[in-house]
KOLKOL-256152 format. One line per field, with one value per residue: x, y, z of N, C-alpha, C in turn. Coordinates in pm, whole numbers. Example, Ala and Ser with C-alpha at 12.3 -4.5 7.8 and 13.67 -1.06 7.14 Angstrom:
n_east = (1319 1285)
n_north = (-569 -225)
n_up = (780 708)
ca_east = (1230 1367)
ca_north = (-450 -106)
ca_up = (780 714)
c_east = (1320 1290)
c_north = (-330 3)
c_up = (780 787)
END
This chain:
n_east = (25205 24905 24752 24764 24561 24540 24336 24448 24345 24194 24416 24531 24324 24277 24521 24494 24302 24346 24607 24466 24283 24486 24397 24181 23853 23547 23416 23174 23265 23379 23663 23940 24180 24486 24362 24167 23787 23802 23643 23351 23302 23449 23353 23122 23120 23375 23499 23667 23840 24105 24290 24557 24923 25209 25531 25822 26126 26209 26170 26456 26694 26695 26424 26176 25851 25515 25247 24912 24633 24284 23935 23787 23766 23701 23417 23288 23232 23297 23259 23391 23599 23753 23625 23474 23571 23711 24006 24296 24608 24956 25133 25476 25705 25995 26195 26155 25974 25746 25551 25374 25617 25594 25303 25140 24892 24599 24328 24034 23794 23475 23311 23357 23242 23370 23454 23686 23850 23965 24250 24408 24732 24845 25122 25209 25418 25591 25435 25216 25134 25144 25027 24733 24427 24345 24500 24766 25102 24976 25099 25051 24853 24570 24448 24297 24389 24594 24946 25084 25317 25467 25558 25886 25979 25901 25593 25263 25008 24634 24408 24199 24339 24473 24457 24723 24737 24729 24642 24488 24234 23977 24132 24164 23905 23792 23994 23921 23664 23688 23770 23601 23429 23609 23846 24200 24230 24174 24424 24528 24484 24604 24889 24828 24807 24581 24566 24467 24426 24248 24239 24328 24194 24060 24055 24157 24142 24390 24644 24943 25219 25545 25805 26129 26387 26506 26292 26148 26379 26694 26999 27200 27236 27057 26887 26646 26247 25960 25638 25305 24960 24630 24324 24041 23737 23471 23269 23034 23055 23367 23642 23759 23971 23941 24005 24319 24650 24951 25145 25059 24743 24738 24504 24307 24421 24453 24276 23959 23641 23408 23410 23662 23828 23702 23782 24057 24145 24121 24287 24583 24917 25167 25062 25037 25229 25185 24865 24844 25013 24997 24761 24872 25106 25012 24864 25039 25225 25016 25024 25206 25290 25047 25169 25341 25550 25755 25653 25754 25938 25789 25634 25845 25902 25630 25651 25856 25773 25524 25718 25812 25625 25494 25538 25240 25371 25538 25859 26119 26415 26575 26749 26778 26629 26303 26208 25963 26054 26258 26157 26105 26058 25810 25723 25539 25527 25574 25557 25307 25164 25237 25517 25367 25240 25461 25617 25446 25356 25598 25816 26065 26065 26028 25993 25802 25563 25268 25058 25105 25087 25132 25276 25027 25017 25143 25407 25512 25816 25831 25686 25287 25379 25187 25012 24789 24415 24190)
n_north = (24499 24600 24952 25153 25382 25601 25780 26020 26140 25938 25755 25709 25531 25350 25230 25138 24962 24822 24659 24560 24344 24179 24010 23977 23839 23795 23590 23310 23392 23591 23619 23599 23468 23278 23068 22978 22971 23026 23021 22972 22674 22525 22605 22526 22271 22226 22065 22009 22183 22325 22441 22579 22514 22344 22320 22173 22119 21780 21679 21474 21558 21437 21432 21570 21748 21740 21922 22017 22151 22163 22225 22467 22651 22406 22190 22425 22601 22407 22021 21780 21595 21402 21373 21106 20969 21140 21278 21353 21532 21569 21728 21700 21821 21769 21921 22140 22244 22297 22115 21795 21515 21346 21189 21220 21037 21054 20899 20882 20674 20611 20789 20642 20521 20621 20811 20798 20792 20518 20506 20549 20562 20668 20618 20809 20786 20868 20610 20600 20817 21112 21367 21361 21219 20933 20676 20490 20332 20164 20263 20230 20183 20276 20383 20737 20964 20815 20737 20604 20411 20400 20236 20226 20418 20683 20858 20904 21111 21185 21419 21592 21882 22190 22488 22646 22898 23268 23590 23950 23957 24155 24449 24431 24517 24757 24890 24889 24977 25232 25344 25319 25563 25729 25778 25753 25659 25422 25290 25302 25094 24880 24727 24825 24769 24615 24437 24076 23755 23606 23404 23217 22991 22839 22468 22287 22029 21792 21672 21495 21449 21291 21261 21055 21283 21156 21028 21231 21267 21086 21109 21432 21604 21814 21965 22051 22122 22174 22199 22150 22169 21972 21917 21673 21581 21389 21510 21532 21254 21217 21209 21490 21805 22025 22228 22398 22476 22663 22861 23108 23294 23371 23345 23457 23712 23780 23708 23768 23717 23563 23332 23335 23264 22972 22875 22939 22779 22518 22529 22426 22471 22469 22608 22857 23087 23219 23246 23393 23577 23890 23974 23951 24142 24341 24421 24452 24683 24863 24897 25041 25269 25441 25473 25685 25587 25614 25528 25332 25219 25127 24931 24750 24645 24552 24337 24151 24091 23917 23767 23606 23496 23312 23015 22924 22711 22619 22628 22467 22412 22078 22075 22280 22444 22502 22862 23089 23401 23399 23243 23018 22684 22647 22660 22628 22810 23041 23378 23478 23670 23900 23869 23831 24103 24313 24204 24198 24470 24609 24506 24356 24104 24128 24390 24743 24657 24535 24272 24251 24031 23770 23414 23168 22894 22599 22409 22075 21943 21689 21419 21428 21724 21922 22141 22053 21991 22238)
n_up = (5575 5724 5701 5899 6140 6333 6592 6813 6993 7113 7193 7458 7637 7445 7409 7665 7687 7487 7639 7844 7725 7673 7912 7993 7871 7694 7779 7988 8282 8214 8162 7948 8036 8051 7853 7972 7903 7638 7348 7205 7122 7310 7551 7571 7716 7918 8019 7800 7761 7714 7970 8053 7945 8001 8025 8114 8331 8458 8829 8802 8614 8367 8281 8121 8163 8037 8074 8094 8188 8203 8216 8291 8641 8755 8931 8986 8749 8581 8515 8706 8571 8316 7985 7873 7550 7444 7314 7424 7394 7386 7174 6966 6839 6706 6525 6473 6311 6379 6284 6431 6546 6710 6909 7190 7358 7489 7623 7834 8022 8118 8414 8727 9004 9216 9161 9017 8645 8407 8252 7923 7765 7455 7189 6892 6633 6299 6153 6280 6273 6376 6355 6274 6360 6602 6667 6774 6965 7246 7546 7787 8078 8298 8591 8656 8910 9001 9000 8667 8530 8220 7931 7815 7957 8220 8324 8406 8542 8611 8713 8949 9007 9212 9039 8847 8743 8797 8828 8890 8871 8987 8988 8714 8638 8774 8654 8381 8431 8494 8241 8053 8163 8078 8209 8318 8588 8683 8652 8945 9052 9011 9173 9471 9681 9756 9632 9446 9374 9129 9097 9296 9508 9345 9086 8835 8583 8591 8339 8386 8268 8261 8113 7990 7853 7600 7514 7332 7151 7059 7226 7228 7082 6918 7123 7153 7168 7027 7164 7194 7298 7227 7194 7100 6964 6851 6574 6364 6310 6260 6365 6512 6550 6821 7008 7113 7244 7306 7379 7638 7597 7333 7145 7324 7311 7045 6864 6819 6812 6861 6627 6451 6725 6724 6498 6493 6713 6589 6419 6284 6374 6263 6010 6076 6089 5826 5831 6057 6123 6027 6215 6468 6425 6366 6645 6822 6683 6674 6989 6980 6891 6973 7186 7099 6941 6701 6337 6168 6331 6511 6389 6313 6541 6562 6435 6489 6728 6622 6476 6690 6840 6683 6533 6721 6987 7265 7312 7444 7547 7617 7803 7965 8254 8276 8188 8161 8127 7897 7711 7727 7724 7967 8348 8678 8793 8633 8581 8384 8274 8329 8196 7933 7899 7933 7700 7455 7438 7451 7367 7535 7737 8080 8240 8330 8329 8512 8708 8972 9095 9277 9217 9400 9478 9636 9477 9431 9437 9349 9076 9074 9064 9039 9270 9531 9510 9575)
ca_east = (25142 24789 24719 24685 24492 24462 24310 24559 24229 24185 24560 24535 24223 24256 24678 24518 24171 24450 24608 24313 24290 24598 24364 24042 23782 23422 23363 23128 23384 23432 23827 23968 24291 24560 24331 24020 23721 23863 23632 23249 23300 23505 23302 23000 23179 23449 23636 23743 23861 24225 24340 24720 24977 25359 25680 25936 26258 26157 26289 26549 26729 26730 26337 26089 25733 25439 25142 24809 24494 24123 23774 23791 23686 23656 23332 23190 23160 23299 23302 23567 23634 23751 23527 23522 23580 23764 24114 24385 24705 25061 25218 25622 25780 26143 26297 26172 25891 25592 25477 25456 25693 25515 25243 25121 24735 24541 24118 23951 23648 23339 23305 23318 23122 23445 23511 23808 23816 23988 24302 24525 24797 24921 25199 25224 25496 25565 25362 25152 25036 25114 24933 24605 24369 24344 24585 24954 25081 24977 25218 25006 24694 24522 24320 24305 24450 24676 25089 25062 25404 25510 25649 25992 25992 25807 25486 25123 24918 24567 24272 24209 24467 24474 24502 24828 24761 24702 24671 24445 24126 23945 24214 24130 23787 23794 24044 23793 23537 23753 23851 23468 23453 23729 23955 24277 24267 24151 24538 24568 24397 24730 25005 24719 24820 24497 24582 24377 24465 24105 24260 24303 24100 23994 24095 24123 24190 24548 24726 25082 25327 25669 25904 26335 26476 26511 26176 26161 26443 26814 27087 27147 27300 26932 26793 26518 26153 25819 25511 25157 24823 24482 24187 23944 23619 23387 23173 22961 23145 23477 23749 23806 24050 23798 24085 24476 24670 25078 25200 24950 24691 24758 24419 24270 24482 24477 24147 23818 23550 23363 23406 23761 23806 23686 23917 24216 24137 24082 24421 24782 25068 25235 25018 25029 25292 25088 24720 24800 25109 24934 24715 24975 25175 24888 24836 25175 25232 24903 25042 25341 25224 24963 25256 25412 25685 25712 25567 25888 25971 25633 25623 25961 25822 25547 25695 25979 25670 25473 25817 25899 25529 25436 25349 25219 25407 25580 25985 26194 26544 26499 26915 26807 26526 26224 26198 25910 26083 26301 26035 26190 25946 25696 25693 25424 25500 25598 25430 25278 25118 25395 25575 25299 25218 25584 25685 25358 25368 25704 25967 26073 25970 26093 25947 25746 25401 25248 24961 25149 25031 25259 25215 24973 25001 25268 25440 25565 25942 25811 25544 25294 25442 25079 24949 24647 24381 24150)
ca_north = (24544 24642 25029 25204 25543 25642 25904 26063 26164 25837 25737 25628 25450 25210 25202 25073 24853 24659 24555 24461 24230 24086 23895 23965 23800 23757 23462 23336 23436 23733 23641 23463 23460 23242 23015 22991 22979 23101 23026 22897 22541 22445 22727 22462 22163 22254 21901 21989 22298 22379 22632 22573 22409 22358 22226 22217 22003 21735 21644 21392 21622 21370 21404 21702 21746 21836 21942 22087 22134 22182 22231 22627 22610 22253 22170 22515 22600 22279 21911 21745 21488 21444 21356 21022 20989 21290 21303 21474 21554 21629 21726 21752 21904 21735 21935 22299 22281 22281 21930 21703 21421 21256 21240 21146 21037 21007 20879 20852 20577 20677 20800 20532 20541 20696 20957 20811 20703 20435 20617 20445 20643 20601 20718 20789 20874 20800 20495 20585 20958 21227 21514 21399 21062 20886 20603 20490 20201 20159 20285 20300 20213 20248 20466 20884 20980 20720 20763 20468 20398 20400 20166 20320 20530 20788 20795 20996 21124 21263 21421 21716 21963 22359 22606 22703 23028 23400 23724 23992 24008 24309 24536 24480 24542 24842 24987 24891 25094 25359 25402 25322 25684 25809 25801 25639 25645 25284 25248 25329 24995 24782 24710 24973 24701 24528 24275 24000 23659 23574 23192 23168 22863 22767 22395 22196 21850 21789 21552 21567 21291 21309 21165 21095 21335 21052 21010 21271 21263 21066 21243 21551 21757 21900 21877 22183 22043 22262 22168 22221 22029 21964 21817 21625 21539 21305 21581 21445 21103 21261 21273 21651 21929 22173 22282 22378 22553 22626 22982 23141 23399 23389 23343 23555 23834 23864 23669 23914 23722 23377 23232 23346 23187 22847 22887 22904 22621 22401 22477 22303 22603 22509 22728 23021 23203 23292 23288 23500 23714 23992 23993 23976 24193 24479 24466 24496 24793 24955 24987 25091 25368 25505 25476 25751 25511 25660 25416 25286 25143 25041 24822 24675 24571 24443 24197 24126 24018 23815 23656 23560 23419 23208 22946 22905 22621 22629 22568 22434 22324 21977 22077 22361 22462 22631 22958 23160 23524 23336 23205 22889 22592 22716 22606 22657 22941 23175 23473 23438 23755 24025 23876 23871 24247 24399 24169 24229 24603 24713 24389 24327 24014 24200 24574 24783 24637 24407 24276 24263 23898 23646 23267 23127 22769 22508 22329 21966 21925 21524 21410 21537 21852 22101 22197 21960 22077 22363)
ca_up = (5701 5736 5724 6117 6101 6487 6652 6904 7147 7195 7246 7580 7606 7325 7433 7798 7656 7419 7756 7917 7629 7706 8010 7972 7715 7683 7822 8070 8378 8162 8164 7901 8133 7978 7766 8015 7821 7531 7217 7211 7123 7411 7654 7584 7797 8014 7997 7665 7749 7792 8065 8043 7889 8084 7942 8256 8375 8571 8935 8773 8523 8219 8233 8089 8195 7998 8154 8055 8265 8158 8332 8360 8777 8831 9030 8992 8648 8495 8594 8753 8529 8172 7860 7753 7391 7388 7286 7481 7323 7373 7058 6993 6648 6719 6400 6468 6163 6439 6282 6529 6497 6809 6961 7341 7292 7684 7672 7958 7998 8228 8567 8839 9171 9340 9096 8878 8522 8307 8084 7825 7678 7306 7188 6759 6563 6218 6055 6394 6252 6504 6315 6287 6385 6735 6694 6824 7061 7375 7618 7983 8064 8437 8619 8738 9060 9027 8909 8591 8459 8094 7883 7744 8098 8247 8404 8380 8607 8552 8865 9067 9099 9165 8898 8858 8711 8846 8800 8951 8776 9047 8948 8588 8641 8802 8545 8248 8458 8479 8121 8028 8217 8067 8310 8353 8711 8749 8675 9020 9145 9043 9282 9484 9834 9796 9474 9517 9264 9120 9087 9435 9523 9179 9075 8698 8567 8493 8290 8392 8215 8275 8040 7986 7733 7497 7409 7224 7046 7102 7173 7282 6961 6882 7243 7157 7135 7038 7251 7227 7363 7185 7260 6957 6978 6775 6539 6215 6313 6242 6495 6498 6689 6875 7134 7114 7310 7327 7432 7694 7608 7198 7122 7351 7294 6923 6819 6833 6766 6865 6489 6471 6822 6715 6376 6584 6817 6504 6268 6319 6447 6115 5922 6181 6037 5694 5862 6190 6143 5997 6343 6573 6385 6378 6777 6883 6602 6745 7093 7051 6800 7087 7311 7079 6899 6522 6288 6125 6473 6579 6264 6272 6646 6536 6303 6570 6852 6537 6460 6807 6893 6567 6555 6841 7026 7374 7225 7548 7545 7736 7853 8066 8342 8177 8189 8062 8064 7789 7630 7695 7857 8090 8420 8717 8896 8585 8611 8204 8296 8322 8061 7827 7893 7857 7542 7342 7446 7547 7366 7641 7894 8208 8244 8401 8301 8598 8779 9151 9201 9223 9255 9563 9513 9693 9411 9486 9406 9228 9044 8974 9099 9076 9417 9557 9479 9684)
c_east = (25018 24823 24697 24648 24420 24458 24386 24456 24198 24279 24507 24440 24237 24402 24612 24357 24286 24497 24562 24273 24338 24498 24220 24000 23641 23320 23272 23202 23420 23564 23848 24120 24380 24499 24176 23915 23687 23767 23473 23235 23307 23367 23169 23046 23344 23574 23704 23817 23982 24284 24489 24768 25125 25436 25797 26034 26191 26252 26446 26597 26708 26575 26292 25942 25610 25279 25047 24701 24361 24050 23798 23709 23626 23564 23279 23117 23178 23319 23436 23578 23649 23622 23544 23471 23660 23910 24233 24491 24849 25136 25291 25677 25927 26232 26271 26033 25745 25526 25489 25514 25671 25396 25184 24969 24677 24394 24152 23823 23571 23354 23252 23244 23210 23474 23634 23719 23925 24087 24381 24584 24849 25017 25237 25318 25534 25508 25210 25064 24989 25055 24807 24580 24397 24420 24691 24977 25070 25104 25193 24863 24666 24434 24361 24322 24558 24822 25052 25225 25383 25610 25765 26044 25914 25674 25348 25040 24762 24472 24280 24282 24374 24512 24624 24859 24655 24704 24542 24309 24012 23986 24166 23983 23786 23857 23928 23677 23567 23774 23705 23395 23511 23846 24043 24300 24228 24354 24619 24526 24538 24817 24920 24808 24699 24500 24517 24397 24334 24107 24232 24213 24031 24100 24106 24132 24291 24569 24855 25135 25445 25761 26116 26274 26471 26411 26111 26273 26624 26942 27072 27244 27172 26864 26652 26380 26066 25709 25381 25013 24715 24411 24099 23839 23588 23277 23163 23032 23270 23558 23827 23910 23920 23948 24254 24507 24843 25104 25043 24904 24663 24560 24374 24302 24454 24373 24014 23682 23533 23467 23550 23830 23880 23780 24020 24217 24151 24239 24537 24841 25133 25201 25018 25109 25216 24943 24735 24886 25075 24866 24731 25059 25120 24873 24915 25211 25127 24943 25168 25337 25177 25058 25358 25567 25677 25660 25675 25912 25899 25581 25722 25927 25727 25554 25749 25842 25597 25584 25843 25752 25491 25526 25352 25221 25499 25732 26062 26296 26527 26703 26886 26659 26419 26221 26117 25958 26217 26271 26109 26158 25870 25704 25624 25424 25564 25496 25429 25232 25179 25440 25533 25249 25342 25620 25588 25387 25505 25856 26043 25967 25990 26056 25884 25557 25375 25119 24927 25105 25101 25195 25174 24969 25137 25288 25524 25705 25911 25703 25496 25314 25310 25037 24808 24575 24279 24012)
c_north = (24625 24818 25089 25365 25530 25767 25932 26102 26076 25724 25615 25581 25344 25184 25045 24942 24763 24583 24490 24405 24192 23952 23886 23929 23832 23624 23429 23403 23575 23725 23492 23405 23406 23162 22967 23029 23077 23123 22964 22755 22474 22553 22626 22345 22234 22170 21960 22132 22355 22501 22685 22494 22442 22254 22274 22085 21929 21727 21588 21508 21581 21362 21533 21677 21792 21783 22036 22082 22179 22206 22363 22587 22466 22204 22279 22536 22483 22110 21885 21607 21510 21348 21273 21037 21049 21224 21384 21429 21608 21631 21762 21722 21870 21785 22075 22315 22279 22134 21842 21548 21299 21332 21163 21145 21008 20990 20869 20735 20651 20718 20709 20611 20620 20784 20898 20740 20652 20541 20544 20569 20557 20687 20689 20857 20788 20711 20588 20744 21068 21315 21494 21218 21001 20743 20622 20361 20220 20203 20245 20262 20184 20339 20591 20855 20864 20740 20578 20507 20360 20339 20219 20400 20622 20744 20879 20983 21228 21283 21555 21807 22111 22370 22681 22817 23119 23467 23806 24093 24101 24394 24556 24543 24686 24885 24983 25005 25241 25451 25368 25473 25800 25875 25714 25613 25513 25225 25273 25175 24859 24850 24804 24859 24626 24407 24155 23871 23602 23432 23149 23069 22808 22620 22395 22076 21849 21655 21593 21429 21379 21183 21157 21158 21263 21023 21051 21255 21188 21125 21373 21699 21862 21908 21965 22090 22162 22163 22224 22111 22086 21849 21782 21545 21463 21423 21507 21326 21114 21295 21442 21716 22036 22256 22322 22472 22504 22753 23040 23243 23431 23378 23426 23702 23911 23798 23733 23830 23572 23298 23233 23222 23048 22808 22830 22833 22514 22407 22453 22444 22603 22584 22881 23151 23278 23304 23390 23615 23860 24054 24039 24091 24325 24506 24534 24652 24908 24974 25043 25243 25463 25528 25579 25732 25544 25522 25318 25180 25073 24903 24717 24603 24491 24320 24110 24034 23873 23728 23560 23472 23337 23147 22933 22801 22690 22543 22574 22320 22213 22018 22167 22399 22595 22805 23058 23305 23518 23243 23053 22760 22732 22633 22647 22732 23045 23245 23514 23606 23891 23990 23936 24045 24348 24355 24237 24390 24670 24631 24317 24218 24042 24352 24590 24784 24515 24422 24292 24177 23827 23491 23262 23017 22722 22401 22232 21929 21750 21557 21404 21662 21941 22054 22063 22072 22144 22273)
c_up = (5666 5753 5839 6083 6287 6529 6788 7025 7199 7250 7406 7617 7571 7393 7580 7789 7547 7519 7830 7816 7642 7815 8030 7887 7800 7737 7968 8209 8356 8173 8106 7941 8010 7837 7819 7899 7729 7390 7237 7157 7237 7556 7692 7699 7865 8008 7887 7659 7806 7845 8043 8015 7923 8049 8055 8260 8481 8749 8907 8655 8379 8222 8184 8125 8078 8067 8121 8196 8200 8222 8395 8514 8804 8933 9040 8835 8553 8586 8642 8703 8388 8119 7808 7673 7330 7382 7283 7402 7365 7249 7026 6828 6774 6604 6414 6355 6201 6381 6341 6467 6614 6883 7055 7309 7452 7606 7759 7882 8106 8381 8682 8926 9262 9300 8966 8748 8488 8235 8051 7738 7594 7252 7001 6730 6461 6153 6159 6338 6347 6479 6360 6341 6559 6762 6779 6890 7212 7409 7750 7988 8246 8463 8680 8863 9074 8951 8804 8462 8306 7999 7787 7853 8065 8277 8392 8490 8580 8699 8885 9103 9102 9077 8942 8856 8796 8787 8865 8882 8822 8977 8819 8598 8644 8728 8472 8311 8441 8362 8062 8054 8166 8156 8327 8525 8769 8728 8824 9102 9130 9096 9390 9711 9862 9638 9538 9385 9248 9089 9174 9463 9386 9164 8898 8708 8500 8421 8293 8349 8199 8255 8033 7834 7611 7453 7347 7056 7079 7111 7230 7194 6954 6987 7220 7094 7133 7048 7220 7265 7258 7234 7101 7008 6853 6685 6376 6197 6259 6344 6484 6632 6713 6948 7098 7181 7308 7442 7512 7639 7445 7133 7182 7331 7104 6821 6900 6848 6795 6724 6469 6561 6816 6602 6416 6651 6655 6415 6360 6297 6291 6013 5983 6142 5917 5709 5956 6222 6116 6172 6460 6566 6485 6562 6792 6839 6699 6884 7101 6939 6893 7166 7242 6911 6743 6445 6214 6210 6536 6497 6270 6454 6602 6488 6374 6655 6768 6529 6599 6840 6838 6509 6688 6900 7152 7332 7393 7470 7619 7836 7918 8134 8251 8254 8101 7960 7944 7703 7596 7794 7917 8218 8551 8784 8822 8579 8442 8190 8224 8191 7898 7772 7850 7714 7450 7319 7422 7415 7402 7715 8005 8171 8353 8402 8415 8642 8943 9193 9157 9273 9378 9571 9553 9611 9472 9406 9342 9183 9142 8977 9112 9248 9467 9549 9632 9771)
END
């Protein structure tokens, strides 16, 4: 463990600018929210730029969902359409070792005259090369806005939805001003009766495919699957990762720095434990230190939060209904928020750390279950 040498005058300050890290970044929007324009690669195009990534039970019990979205603000600051060329990703570690052992492959082709595009899903595993490369076999091929069944079962949909996610990015503001001041009294502006969800009418571009149980893995001795999405672009005529995304906010929260950033968009979860534990470690340690907690204890936390978050993959049982505050699936009306603020801080996914905004969209009990969009 890294060295901590803190000044006790500035205790509460730095204790309450680490949490406003938890949801704030740098980015144009100035909020790198859950994964919102998180890193300057993706910040340049929008399409390529994943906001969220959801692993849930489907309607039918014997299915699971996974679901990403992209295009931070859809139609304001980013198009509303994906990127052909580009290379979306669902990728599933069926053994626990984060390597994926399949992988769901979506293009898009060009933007018609009505708005949709052209998508063919592929699906690789073994000979097929789920880690890296843009192969697999066909599975699906048709067009956005449209449900396009799947050979093996299951079905994909890609277009227009709302943004699933919230939280109450005023409130932060006004704290940061506050404690810019020196004053914690901007902690008076949450739960204050005017919370205000800065999603609220904001859209993305989803890809939601919803598969049986079984196509991950047969059987239901091992039913536990780890999840995560990327996106790959074409750079120096090399099919590259620019994008990834599993657990919300992991990048923003505990990566500093553009170059960093783009780092962590680019490496595979399986190395995460020996590149980022140190990182993770060090936050967690640092607030719970400021928060008083002897250092013994603040350490053996820290390790505990690094252990529990890396690598960074979204691990759902497909045998029971996700549940974020058991870090178990994600599905679209957990509040990522809260959780993320008591566990990192506190150990706890249930406390007394919140933003006081709860879901505003009307999720659809079938596919593709997000909200239409705004």
């Amino acid at each position: 463990m890294r060295a901590l040498v803190i000044r006790s005058v500035l205790g509460p300050i730095i204790v309450a600018l680490t949490l406003l890290a938890l949801v704030v970044g740098s980015a144009a929007l100035r909020v790198g929210a859950a994964d919102h324009l998180d890193a300057p690669t993706v910040q340049g195009d929008g399409r390529i730029d994943i906001n969220d990534v959801y692993v849930f039970e489907g309607q039918n019990a014997g299915n699971t969902v996974l679901a990403m979205t992209v295009a931070p603000a859809a139609g304001l600051l980013s198009p509303t359409s994906f990127r052909p060329g580009a290379l979306y990703e669902f990728k599933v570690s069926t053994n626990g070792d984060a390597i994926p052992d399949v992988a769901y492959r979506i293009k898009f082709g060009g933007v018609q005259g009505n708005g949709t595009q052209s998508l063919t899903v592929l699906r690789a595993n073994g000979a097929g090369n789920p880690a890296s490369g843009g192969g697999g076999s066909p599975i699906g091929h048709g067009s956005s806005y449209q449900a396009v069944a799947l050979a093996g079962g299951g079905q994909i949909w890609a277009g227009l939805r709302d943004d699933p996610f919230f939280f109450d990015l005023d409130a932060f503001k006004e704290f940061k001003t506050a404690l810019l001041g020196g004053s914690l009294s901007g902690l008076a502006s949450f739960c204050d009766g005017n919370t205000v969800n800065f999603f609220d009418g904001f859209n993305g571009m989803a890809i939601v495919l919803e598969l049986p149980d079984s196509a991950f893995k047969p059987g239901t001795a091992h039913p536990t699957i780890k999840v995560w999405g990327t996106v790959s672009i074409v750079e120096n005529g090399q099919l590259t990762q620019v994008e990834r995304m599993g657990l919300p906010g992991i990048n923003t929260i505990f990566n500093h720095s553009g170059p960093t950033k783009d780092a962590y968009n680019r490496a595979r979860p399986q190395y995460d434990v020996a590149n980022y534990t140190d990182d993770v470690a060090l936050v967690a340690t640092l607030i719970q230190q400021l928060l008083g907690i002897p250092d013994a204890a603040a350490e053996a936390h820290g390790a505990a939060v690094a252990a529990t978050l890396l690598p960074d993959v979204i691990t759902y049982n497909t045998q029971s209904p996700a549940d974020f505050t058991a870090l178990n699936g994600r599905a679209l009306s957990d509040d990522v928020i809260d959780v993320a603020l008591n566990f990192t801080a506190l150990g706890t996914p249930t406390g007394p750390l919140s933003d006081c905004i709860g879901n505003d969209s009307t999720f659809s009990a079938s596919f593709p279950y997000l909200d239409d969009p705004n």
